[in-house]
C-alpha positions as CSV (number, residue, x, y, z in Angstrom):
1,X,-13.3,0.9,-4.6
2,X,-10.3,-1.1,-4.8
3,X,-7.8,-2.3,-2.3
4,X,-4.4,-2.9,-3.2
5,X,-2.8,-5.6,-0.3
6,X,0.9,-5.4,0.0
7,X,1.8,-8.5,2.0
8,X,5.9,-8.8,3.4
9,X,8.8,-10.5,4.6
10,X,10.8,-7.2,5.9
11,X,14.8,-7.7,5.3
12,X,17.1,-4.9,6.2
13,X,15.9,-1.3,5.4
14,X,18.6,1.3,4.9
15,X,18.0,4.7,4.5
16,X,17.7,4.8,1.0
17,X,15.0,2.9,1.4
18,X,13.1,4.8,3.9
19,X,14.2,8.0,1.8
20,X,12.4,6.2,-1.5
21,X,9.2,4.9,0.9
22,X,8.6,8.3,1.6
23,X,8.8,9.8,-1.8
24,X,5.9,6.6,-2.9
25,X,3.8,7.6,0.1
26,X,3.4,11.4,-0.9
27,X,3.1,10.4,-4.8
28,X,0.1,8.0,-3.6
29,X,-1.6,10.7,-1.0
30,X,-0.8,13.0,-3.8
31,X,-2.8,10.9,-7.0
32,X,-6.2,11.7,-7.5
33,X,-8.3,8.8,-6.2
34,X,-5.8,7.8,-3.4
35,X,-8.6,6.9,-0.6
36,X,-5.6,6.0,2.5
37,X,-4.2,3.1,3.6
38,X,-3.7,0.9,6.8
39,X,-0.7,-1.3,8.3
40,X,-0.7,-4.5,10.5
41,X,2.2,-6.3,11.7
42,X,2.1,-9.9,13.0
43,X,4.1,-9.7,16.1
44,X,5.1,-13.7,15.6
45,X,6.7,-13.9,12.8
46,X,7.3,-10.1,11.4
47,X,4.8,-10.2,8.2
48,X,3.5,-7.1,7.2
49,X,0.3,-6.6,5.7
50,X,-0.1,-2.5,4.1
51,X,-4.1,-2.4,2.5
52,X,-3.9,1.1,-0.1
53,X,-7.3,2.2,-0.8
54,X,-8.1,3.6,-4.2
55,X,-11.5,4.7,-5.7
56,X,-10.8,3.6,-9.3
57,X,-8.6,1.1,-10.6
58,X,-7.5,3.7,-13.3
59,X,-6.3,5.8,-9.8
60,X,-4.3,2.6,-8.9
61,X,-3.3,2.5,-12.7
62,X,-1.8,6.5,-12.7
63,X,-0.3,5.5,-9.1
64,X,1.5,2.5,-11.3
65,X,3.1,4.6,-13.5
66,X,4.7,7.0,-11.0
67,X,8.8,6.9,-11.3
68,X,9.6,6.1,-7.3
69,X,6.9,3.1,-7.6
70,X,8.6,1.7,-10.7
71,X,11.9,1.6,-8.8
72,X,11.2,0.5,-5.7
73,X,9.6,-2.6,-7.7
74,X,12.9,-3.2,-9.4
75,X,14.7,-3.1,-6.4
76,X,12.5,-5.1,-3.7
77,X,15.4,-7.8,-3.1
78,X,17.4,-5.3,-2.1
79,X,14.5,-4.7,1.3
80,X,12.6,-7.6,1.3
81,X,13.0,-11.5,1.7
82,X,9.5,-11.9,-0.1
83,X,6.4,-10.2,-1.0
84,X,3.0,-10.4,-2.7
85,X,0.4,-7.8,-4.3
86,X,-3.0,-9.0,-4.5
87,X,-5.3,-6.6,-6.2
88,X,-9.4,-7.0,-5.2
89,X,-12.5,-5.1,-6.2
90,X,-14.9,-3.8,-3.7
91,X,-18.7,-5.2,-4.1
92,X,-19.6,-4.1,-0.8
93,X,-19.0,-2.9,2.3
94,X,-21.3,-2.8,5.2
95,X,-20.7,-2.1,9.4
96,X,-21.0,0.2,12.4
97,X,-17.7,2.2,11.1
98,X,-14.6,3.2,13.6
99,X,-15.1,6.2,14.3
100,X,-14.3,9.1,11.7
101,X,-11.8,7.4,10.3
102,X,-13.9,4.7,8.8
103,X,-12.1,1.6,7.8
104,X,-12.7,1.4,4.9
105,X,-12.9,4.9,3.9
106,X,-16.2,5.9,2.7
């Protein structure tokens, strides 16, 4: 598995970009290999963490290549002051689980 964290510095979202987050979300859910994903907000200073879960990098690679993705990428200074994508490989995971939705999905 891999998990793709997406870690921001929100600016001012219009609704072109909510319009455009939308269309990224259903072309993830919508990619074979897509696994979920989970948001967490620090209520301090406003950073957002979103962790995508995919089950092959060549998923997260197809996901890459999607036409919403590639412009939302292009135009990030447009929504936020700063971010950072760190891409990490899955060795292991162990634990008791949460419930049925397992994080991280089995």
């Amino acid at each position: 598995m891999y998990l793709v964290t997406f870690r921001l510095d929100p600016g001012d979202y219009d609704a072109e970009f909510h319009e455009l987050n939308d269309a990224i979300q259903t072309a993830a859910e919508e990619t074979e290999g897509y696994r979920g994903k989970r948001t967490w907000q620090a209520p301090e200073s406003g950073e957002v963490l979103v962790v995508y879960y995919w089950e092959s990098l060549d998923a997260l690679e197809l996901f890459g290549a999607d036409e919403d993705h590639k412009q939302a990428k292009r135009r990030w200074t447009e929504w936020y002051d700063a971010y950072e994508v760190t891409v990490t490989e899955v060795v292991e995971s162990y634990g008791s689980g949460f419930g049925d939705d397992a994080d991280p999905p089995s």
